[in-house]
NUVEXNU-230025 format. One record per residue: y, z, x of N, C-alpha, C, O in turn. Coordinates in steps of 0.2 Angstrom, whole numbers, plus 5000, padded with zeros to 4 digits. Example, Ala and Ser with C-alpha at 12.3 -4.5 7.8 and 13.67 -1.06 7.14 Angstrom:
<sites>
497250395066497850395062498450395066498350425071;498950355064499550365068500050395064500650405067;
</sites>
This chain:
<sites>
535956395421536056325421535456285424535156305429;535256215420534956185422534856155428535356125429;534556155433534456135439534356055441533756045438;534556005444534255925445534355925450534655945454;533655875451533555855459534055845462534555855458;534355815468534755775472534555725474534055725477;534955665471534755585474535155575479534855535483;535855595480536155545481536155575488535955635488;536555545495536655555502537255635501537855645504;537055665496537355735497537055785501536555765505;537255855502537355955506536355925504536255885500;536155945507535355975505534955895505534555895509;535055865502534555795501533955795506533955805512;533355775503532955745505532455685502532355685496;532355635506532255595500531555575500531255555505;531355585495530655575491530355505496529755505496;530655455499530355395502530255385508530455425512;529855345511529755335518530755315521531255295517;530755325528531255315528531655245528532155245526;531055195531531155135531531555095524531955055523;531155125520530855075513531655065510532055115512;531854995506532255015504532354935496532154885497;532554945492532154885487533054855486533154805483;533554885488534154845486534554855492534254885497;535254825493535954845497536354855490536354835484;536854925493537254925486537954955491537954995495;538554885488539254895491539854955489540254925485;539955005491540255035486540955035489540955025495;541555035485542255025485542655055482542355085477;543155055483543855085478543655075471543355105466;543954995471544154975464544854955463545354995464;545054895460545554885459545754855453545254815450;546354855449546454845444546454745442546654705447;546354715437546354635439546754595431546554555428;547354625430547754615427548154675424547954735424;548854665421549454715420549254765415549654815414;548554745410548454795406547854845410547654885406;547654845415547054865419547554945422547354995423;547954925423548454945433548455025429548055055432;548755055424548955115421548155135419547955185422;547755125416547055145417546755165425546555225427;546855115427546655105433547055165439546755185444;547555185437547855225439547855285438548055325441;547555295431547355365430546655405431546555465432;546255335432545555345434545655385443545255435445;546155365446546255365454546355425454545955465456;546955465450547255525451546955565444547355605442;546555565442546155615439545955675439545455685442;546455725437546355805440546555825443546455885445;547155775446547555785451548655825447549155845450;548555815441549255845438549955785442550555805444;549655705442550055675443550655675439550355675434;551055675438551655645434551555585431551255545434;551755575426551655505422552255485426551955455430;552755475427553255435432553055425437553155365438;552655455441552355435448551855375445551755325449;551555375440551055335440551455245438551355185440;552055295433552255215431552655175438552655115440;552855225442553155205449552755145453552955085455;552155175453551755125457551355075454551055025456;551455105447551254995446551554985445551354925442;552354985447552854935449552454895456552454835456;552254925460551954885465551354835463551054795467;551154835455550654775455550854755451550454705449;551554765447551754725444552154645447552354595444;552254675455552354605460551754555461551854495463;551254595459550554545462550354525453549654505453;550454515449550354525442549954565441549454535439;549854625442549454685441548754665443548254705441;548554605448547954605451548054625457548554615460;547454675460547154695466546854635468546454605464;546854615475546454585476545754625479545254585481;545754685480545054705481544354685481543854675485;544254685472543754665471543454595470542854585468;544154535471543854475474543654465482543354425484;544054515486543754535493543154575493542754585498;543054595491542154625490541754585490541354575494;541954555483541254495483541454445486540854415488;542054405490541854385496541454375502541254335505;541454465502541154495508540454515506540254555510;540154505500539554505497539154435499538554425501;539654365496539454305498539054315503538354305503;539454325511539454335518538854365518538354335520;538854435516538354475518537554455516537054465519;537654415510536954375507536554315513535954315515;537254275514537054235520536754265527536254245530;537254315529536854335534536354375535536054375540;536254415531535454435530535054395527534454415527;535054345523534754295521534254255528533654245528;534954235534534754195540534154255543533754235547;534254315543533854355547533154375543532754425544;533054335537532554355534532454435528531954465527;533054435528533254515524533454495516533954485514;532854485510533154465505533254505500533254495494;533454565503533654635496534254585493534754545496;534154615487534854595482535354655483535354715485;535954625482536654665482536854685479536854645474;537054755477537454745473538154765471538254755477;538554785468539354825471539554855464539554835458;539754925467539954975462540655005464540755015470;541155015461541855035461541755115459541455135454;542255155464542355205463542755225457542655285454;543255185453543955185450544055125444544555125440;543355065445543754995441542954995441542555015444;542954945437542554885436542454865440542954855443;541754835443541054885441540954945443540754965448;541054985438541055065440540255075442539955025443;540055135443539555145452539055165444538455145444;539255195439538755225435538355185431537855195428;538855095430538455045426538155005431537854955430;538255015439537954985441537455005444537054955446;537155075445536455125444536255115439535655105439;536555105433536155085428535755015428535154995428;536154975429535854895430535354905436534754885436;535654935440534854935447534054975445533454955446;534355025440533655065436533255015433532655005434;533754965428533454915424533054875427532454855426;533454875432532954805437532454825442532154785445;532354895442531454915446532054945452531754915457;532554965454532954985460532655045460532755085455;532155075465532155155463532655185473533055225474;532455145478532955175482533455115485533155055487;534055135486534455065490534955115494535055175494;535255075498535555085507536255055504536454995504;536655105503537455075503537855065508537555085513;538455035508538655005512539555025512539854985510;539755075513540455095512540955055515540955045521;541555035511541954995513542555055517543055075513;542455075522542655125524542455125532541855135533;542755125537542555125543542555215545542055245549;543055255541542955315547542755375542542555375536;542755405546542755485543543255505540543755515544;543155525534543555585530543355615523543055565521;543455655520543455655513543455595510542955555511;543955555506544155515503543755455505543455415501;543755445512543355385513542555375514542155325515;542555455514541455445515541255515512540655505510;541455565509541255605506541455595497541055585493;542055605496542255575490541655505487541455505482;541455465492541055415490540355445487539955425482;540155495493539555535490539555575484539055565479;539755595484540155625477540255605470540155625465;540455505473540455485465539755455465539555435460;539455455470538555405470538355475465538155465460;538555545467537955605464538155605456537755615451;538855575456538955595446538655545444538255545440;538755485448538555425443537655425443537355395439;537355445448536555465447536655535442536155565439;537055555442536955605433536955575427536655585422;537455525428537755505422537055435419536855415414;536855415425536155375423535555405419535155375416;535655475423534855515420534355515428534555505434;533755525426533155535431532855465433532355455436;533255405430532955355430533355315436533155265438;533855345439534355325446533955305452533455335454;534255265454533855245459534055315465534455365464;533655305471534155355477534355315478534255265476;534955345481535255315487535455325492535755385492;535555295498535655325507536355295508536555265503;536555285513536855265517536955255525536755285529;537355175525537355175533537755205537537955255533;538055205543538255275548538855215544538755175540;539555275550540255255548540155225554539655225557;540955165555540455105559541255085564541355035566;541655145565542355135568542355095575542655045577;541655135580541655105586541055055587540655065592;540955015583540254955582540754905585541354885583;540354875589540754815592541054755588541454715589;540854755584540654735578541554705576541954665577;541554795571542254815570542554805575542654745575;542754815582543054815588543354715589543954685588;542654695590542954635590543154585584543454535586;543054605577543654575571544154585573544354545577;544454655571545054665572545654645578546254625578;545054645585545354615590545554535588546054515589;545254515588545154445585545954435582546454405584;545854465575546254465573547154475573547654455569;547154525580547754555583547854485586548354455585;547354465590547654405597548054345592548554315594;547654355586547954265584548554325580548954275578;548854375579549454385578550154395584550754395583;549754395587550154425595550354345596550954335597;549854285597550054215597550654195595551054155597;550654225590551354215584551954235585552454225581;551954275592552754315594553154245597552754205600;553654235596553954165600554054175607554054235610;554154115609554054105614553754155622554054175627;553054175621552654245623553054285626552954305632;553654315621553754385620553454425621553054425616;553454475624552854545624553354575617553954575616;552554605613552554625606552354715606551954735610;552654745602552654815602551854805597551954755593;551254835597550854845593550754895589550854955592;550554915582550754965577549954955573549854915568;549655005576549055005571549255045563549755085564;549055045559549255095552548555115549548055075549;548555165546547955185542548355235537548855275539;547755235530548055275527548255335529547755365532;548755365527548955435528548455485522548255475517;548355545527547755585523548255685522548555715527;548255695520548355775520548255795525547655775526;548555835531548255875536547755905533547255885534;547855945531547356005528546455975526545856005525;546655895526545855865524545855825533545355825535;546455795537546255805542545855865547545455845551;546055915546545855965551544955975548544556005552;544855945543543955975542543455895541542955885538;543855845545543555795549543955755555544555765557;543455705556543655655561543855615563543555585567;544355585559544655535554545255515561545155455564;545855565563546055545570545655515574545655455575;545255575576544955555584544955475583545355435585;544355455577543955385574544555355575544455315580;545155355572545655325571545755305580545555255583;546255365583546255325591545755285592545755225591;545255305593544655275597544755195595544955155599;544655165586544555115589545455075590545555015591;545755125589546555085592546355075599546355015602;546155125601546155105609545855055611546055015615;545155055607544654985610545054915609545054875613;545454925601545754855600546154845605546254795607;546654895607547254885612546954845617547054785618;546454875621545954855626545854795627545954765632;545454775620545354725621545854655620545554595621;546454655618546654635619547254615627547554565629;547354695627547454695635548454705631548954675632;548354765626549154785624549254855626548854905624;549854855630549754915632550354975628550455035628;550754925625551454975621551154985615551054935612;550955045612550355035606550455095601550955125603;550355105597550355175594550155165588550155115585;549755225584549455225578549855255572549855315572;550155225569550555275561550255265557549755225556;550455305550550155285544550855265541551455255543;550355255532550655215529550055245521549455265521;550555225514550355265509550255315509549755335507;550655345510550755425507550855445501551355415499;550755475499550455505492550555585491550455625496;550855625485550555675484551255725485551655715490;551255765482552055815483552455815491552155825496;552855805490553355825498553255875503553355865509;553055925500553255995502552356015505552156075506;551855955504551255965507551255895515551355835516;551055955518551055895526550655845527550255845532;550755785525550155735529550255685535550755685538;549755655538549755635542550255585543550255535539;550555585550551255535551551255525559550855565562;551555485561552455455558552155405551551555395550;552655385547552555335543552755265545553355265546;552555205546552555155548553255125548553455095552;553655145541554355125540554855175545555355155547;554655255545554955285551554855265558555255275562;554155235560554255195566554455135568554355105574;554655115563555055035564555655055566555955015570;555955115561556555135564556755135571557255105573;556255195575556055225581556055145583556655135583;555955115584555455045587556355025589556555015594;556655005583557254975583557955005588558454985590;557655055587558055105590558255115598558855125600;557555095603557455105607557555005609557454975615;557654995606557854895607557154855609557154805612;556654895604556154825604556254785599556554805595;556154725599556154655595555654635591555754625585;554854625596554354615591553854655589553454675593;553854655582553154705581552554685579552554665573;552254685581551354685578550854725575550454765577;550954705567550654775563549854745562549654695560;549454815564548654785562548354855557548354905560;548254845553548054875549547154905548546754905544;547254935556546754955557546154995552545554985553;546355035548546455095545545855065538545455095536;546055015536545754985531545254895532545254865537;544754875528544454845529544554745529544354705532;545054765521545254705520545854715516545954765513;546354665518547154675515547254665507547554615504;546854735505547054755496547854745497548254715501;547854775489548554775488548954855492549554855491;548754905495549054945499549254895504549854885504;548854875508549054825513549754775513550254775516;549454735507549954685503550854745502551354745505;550654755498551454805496551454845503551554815508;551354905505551754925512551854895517552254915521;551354845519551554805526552054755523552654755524;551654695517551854625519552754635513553154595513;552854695510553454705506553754745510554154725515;553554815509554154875513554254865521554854855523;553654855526553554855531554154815534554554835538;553954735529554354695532554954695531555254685535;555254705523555954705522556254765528556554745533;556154815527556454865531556554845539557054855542;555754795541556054755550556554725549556954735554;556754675544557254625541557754645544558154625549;557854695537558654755538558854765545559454755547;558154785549558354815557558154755560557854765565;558254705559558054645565557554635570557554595575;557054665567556354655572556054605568556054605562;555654565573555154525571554754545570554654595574;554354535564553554575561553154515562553354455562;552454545564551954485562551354535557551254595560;551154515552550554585551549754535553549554485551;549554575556548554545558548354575552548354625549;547954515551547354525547546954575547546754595553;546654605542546254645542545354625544545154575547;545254665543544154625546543954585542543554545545;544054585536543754555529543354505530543054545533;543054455530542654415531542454385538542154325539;542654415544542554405551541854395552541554445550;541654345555540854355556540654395559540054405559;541154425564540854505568540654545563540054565563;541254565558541054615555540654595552540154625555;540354555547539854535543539154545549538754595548;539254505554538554515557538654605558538154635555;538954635560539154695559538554745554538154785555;538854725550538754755542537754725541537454765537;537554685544536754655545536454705550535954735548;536854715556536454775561536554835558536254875561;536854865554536854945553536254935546535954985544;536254875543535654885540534954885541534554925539;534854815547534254825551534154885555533554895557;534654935557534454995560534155045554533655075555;534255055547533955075543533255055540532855095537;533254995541532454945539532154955543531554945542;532354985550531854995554531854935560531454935565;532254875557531954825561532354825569532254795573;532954885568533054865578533254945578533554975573;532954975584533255035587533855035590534155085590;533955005593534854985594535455025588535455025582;535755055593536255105588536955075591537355115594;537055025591537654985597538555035595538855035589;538655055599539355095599539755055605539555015608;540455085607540755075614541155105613541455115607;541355135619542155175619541855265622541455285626;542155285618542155345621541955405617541855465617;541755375612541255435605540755385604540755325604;539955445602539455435601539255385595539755365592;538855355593538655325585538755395581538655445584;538855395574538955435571538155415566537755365565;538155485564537455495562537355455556537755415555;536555465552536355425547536655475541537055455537;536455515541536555575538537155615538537155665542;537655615534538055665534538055735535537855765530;538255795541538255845543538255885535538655855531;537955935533538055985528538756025531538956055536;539255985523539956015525540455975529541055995531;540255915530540755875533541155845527541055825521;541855835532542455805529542455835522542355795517;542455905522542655945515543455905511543655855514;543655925506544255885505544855955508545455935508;544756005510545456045513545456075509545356135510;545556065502545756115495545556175492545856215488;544656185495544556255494544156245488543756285486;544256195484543756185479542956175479542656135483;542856195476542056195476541556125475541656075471;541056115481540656045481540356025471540156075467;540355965470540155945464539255985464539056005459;538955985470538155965470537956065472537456085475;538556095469538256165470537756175461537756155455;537356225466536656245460536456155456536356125451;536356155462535556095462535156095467535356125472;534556075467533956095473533756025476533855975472;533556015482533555945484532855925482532555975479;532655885483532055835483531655835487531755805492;531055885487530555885492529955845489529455835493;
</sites>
């Protein structure tokens, strides 16, 4: 078998450049579909290889067919692209942006293509993804390695900035964003708080640090807002019954919630970056009809999405790769997480073998 270098922040990498140097920013994301004829492609792209059911798929674009089969994802990307322009713009940082989807338009392999076009030989991605896990930082490497296949030897590299759970950054959006939902309880009721993230397979929790990440920054936001009744569930579960994933599920803890005669709930959608359509359908439809049913107040807090924390945020983990601050700012009670992916972290659980075996790295 022919052997290819390794560009991408994959097992082995080394990259051909000074460490500093970097000629783009490139935002990588999901992907989401942006009209009714998108959602069934767009859905097939997601579970590829996975032996989903055609019923399971038709199932869930009943959920975008509420929203007319638009995601709002990938107009919250380039939002948060605008943002990002601006404020490394003000800091003197004029690399160009640019954004590739893992699953939708702009797919990650025409958007290495357009970077090759334009002289891009290395660029510093930017994962919309706070924590550690498969799905959320290894899967992303994974689709950077195909799509530098799928371009040829003309791809630019690519790196990446750390995961960014306990960056004060992230801590203070989301906080932010809890206080002005906690406001909204009437008459200052004390409110039960309900972080949610997606739910992952145990078997891909156990070969990362996706929990610990997750508490940590529940903790930080509880903290900072000074809530002390709090707990972390998820929410999106996915994938046969009879395999374990991570829970409670946010509609079984509202049950729990009602049960025990709390009134008001506060859901922050810790787990995620900005309020896609996962958010939208399980919090702002099931979540809340279900509180209805059982008579609790819901409020849902905003996501981080364009908060100037996390933006200014999202400027410092690039100036830490430019070289321009040695500052690695964290708080809480876990390290900064590295620049570089450990060899073998957040495997996906499954036992299947890495995309980048029998390739050699780039010395």
């Amino acid at each position: 078998m022919t052997q290819t270098a390794l560009k991408a922040p994959a097992d082995g990498f080394v990259s051909a450049f000074p460490d500093t140097r970097f000629d783009a920013i490139l935002v990588v994301s999901f992907g989401g579909p942006e009209g009714m004829d998108d959602v069934i492609p767009f859905l097939e792209n997601v579970t590829r290889g996975r032996n989903v059911p055609r019923e399971r798929l038709e199932e869930v674009a009943h959920h975008y067919e509420l929203f007319d089969g638009v995601s709002p994802i990938n107009a919250q990307n380039r939002a948060l692209i605008n943002a990002m322009q601006v404020e490394l713009g003000g800091r003197g940082i004029e690399l160009p942006i640019y954004f590739g989807n893992r699953n939708w338009d702009p797919f990650l392999a025409d958007t290495l293509r357009q970077m090759a076009a334009d002289g891009v030989e290395r660029a510093l991605a930017f994962f919309t993804s706070a924590y550690s896990s498969y799905s959320g930082c290894r899967q992303y490497r994974e689709d950077l390695f195909n799509a530098q296949q799928a371009v040829g030897p003309q791809a630019p590299e690519v790196l990446k900035t750390r995961v960014f759970f306990n960056h004060p950054g992230w801590i203070e959006a989301n906080a932010d964003h809890v206080k002005d939902a906690l406001a909204q309880v009437p008459g200052g009721r004390s409110a039960h708080l309900a972080f949610t993230a997606h739910s992952i397979p145990m078997a891909m929790a156990r070969d990362c640090r996706y929990e610990d990440q997750l508490r940590e920054s529940a903790r930080l936001v509880a903290k900072a807002v000074g809530a002390t009744d709090t707990a972390l569930v998820y929410q999106s579960r996915s994938g046969p019954p009879h395999v374990p994933w991570l829970g409670p599920d946010i509609l079984d803890h509202l049950r729990e919630l009602a049960g025990r005669g709390v009134t008001d709930v506060v859901i922050s959608p810790l787990g995620f970056v900005s309020d896609h359509l996962e958010v939208l359908f399980d919090l702002d439809v099931e979540a809340r009809d279900t509180a209805a049913e059982l008579g609790l107040n819901l409020v849902r807090a905003s996501s981080a999405g364009t908060h100037p924390a996390f933006v200014a945020m999202i400027r410092e983990l690039i100036e830490e790769r430019l070289g321009k601050s040695a500052e690695r700012s964290a708080v809480g009670r876990l390290s900064p997480s590295p620049d570089v992916c450990p060899v073998d972290c957040c495997l996906p659980g499954t036992g299947r073998p890495s995309p980048w075996a029998g390739v050699t790295p780039v010395t």
